[in-house]
C-alpha positions in Angstrom: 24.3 0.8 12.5 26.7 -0.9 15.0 30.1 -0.8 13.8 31.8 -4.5 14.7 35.1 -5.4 14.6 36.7 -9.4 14.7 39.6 -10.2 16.7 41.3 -13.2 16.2 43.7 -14.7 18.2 45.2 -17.7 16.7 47.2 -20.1 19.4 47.3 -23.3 20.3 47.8 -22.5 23.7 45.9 -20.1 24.7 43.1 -21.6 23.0 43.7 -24.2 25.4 44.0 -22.1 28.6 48.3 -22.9 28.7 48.8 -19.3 28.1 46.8 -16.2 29.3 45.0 -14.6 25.9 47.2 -11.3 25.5 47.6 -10.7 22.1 43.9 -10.4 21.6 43.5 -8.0 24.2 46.6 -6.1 23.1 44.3 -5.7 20.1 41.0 -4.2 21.4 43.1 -2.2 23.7 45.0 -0.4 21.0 41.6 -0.4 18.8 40.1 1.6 22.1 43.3 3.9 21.7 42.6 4.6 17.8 39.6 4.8 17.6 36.7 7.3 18.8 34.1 5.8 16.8 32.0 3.0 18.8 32.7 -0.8 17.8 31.4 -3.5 18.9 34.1 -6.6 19.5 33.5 -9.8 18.0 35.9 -12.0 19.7 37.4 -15.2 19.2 40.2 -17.3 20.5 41.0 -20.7 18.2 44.0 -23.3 17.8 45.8 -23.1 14.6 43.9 -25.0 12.8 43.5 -23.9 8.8 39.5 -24.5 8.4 38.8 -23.6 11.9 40.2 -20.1 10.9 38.8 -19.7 7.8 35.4 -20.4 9.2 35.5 -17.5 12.1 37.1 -15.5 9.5 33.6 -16.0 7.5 31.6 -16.1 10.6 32.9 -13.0 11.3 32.8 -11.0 7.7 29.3 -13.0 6.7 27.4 -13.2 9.8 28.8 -10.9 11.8 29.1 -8.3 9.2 32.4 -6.9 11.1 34.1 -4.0 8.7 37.1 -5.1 10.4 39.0 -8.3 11.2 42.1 -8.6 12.6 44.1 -12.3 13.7 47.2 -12.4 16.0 49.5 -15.4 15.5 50.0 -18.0 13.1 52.0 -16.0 10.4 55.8 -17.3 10.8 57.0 -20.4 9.5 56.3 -23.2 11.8 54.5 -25.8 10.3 51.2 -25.0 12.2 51.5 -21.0 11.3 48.4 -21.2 8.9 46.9 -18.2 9.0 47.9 -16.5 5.9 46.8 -19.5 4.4 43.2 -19.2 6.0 43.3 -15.7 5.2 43.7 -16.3 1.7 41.4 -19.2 1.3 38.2 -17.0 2.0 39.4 -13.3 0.4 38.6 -12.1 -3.0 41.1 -9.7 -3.1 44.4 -9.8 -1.4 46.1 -6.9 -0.3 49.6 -7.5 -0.2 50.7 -3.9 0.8 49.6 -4.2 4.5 51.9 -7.1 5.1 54.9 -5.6 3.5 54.4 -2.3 5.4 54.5 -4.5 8.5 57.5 -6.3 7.9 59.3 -3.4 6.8 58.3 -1.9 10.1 59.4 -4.9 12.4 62.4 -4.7 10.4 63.4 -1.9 12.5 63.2 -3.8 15.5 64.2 -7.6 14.5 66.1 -9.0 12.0 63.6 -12.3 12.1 60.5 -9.7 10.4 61.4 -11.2 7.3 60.2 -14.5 9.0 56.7 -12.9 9.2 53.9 -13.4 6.5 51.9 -10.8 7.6 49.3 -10.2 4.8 45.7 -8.9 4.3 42.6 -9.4 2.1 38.8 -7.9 1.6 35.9 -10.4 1.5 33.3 -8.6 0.2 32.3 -5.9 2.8 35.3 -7.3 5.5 39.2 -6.1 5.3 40.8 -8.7 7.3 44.1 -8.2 8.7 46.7 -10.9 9.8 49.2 -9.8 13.0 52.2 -11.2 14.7 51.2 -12.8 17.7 53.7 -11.0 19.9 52.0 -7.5 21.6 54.9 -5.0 21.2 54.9 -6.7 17.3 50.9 -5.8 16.8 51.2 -2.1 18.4 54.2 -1.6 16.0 52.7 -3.2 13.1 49.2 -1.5 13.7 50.6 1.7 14.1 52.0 1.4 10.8 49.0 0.3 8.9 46.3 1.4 10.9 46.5 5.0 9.2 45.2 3.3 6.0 42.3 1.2 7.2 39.4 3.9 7.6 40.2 4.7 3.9 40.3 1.3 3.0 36.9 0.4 4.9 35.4 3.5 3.1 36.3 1.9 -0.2 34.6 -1.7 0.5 31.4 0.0 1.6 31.8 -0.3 4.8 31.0 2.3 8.3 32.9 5.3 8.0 35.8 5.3 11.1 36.7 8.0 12.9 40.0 8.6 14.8 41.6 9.4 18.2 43.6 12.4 16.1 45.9 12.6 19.1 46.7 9.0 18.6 45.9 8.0 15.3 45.7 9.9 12.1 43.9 8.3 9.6 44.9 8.9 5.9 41.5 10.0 3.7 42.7 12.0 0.1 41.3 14.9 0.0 38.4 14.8 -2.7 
């Protein structure tokens, strides 16, 4: 079975070819670091627009069947910043942790994390996981969570993820 994994990014502009698509790459690239299990990417780049993103999001968990999906962008408080929102909309579960970690991580850096409504929920089979837009944000915020989301995929049912162990160490108890 091909493991897939979503990447989202969420931006006006680069949706529009204004800006170059970096987040999204910032992404894969740090996925390529993690990980030494082989993923497909499933990749998207939309404007922040709330049904838009909840549609790829279940193109992406129902279709798809991507164990992972992660969004950049659209999580602060500006009035198009909807992807929490989107995120929610489509999730049976919510898992609140994941965003909390994050903001206490870029609390380190900025006082403005607090600004951030990072988040995370499981629909059915999918964990989907809502970044910063900003690329030295993600790599923080993913190398806070990260070690939690091959134990977390395990739990939904979904392909078991292996890690870079020089890079990443994935949390698993010990059964």
């Amino acid at each position: 079975m091909t493991i897939k994994i979503g990447v989202i990014n969420v931006s006006d502009r680069a949706s529009a070819g204004i800006y170059e698509d970096i987040p999204g790459k910032a992404v894969v690239e740090t996925l390529k670091e993690y990980l030494i299990s082989e993923f497909e990417t499933v990749y998207r780049v939309i404007p922040d627009e709330q049904e838009l993103i909840s549609q790829t999001l279940i193109e992406m968990a129902d279709i798809h069947a991507c164990c992972l999906v992660v969004t950049t962008g659209g999580t602060g408080p500006a009035l198009r910043d909807v992807t929490p929102e989107a995120t929610e909309a489509v999730c049976q579960k919510m898992m609140p942790g994941f965003g909390e970690l994050m903001r206490q991580e870029s609390l380190k850096y900025v006082p403005t994390a607090i600004l951030s409504r990072q988040t995370a929920g499981i629909r059915n089979h999918t964990l989907i996981l809502n970044l910063p837009g900003k690329p030295k944000a993600i790599r923080q915020c993913l190398d806070a969570v990260f070690p939690a989301i091959p134990y977390c995929i395990d739990l939904i049912e979904g392909p078991y993820l292996v890690c870079n162990q020089e890079v990443m160490k994935e949390f698993r108890p010990k059964s």
